[in-house]
N, C-alpha and C positions, 0 to 999 in steps of 0.2 A: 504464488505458492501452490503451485500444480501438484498433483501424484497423490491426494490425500485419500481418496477413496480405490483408484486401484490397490494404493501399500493396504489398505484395508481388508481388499478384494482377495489379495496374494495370499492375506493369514487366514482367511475364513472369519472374517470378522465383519460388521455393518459401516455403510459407510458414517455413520455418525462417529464412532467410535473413531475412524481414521481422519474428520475432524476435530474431534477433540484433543485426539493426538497432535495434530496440525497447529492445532491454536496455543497448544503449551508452548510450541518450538520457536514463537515468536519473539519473545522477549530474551531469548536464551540469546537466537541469533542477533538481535539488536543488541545485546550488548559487545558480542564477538564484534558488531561493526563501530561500535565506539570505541573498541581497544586497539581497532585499527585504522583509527584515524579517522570514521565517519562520522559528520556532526549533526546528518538528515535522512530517515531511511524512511517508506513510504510499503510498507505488503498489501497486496492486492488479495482481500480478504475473499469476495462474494464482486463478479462483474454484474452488470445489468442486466446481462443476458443468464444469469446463474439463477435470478428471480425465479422465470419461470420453471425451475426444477419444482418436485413433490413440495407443498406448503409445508408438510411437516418436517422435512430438511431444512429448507429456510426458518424455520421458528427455530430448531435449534442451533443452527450457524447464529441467528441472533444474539440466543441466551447464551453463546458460549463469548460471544462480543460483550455481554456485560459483567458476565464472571470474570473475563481476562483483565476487564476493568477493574472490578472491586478487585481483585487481586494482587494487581501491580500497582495502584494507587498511590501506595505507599514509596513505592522506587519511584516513581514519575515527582515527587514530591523532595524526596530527599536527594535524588541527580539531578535535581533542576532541566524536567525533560519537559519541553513543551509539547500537550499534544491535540492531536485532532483527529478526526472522525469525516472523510470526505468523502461527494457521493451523494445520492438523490436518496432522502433518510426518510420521504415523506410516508415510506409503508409502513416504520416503526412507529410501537404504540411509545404512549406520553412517559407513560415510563422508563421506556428505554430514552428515550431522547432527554428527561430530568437527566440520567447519569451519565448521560455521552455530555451534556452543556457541562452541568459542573466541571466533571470531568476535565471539560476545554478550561473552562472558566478559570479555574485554581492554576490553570499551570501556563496557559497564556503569555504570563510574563517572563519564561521562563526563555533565555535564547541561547544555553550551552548545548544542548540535544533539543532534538526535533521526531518526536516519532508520529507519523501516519498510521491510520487503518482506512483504505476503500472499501468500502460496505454498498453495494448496488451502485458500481462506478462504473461509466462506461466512457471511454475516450470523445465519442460524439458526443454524449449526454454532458459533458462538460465543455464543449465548445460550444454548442449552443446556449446551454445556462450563459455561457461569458456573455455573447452575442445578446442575446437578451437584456442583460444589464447593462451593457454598454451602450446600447440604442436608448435606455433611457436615458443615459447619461452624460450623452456626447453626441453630436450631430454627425458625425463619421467615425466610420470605424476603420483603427489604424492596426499594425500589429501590435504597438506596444498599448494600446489602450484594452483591444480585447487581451491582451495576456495578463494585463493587471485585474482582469474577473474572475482569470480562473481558478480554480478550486485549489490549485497551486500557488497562488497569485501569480510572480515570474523568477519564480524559484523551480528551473528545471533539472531533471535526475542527468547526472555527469555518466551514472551507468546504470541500466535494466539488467537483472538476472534474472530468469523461469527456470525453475525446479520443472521434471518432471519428461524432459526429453523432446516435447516438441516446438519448435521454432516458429513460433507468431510472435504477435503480441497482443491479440487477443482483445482488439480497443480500450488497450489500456494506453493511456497519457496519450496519445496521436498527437497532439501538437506539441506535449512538450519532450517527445521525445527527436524533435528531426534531428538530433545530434549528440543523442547519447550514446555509448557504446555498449552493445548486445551481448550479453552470453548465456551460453544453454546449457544447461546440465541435463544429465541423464537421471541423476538421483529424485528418488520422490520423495516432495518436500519433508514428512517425516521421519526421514532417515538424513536429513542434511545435517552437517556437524561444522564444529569450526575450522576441521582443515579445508573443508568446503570453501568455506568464507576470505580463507588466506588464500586457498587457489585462485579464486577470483580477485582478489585486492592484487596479489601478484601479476596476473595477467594485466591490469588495468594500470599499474604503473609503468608497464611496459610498452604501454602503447602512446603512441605519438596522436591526439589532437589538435588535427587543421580547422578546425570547422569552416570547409572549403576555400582555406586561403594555402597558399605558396611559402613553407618554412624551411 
């Protein structure tokens, strides 16, 4: 979800202000992707490498992750959305982390929607958490044992989209993405809308999936 602080920049505005904007636009667009067909969608809140921006940006990218919480609660609840909170969580205080577990906790059993937030995710920092767990748990490590650690388990994104115009990815998913299909917009993330989202689901039905085999 790129472009939140430049769209800020362009109005004369603080970049908090262009998160906060950023943070309403999530649920809006999560639902545009379950109206079209998507049953698991994953935004990429804060990477690991975002930590080290001003401490008092990160404090409120935090409190806007628990407001977005106690906010939607209620829809996570009555759409039977399962959710999660992925990502090395250890800089949040106790109280953020009491309302990210419930949070999970209550809705857990939930397996019609699926929604993600990345909070201090970094594509390496999740291959090695797997890595680590999987060495305690098994005397070798295969692909499919360390993919069942990771922070995905072996539930990989069919497609990655970045708001915001430039084309990485930013160590985001590194492993689970070796074969999902990429696209970039130019728009910054709070100004993405839902014909945005049908652009996208368009393109991606139209495209053909080898995953390196001969069809």
């Amino acid at each position: 979800m790129d472009g939140n602080g430049r769209w800020a920049k362009s109005l004369g505005h603080s970049r908090q202000h262009g998160h906060q904007v950023g943070a309403s636009r999530v649920y809006e667009i999560f639902e545009a992707c379950t109206e079209l067909g998507c049953r698991t969608a994953t935004f990429f809140a804060m990477s690991s490498e975002n930590i080290n921006r001003n401490k008092k940006e990160i404090s409120f990218i935090s409190q806007l992750l628990v407001s977005s919480i106690n906010q939607h609660f209620p829809d996570l609840i009555n759409n039977k959305i399962k959710f999660r909170v992925i990502g090395d969580l250890s800089s949040l205080s106790n109280k953020i982390l009491e309302i990210i577990e419930y949070a999970e906790n209550e809705t857990k059993n939930f397996s019609d929607y699926e929604l993600n937030i990345a909070y201090n995710y970094g594509g390496h920092w999740d291959i090695v958490n797997a890595a680590k767990i999987a060495l305690l748990n098994h005397k070798e490590i295969n692909i499919e044992t360390l993919s069942k650690y990771l922070s995905t388990s072996d539930n990989y994104p069919d497609l990655i989209v970045r708001t915001g115009g430039y084309k990485r990815l930013s160590n985001f998913m590194l492993w689970q993405a070796a074969y999902s299909e990429l696209q970039f917009l130019d728009v910054l993330w709070p100004d993405i809308c839902k014909s945005n989202i049908k652009y996208i689901f368009d393109n991606y039905q139209n495209t053909q999936r080898k995953f390196g085999l001969v069809k």
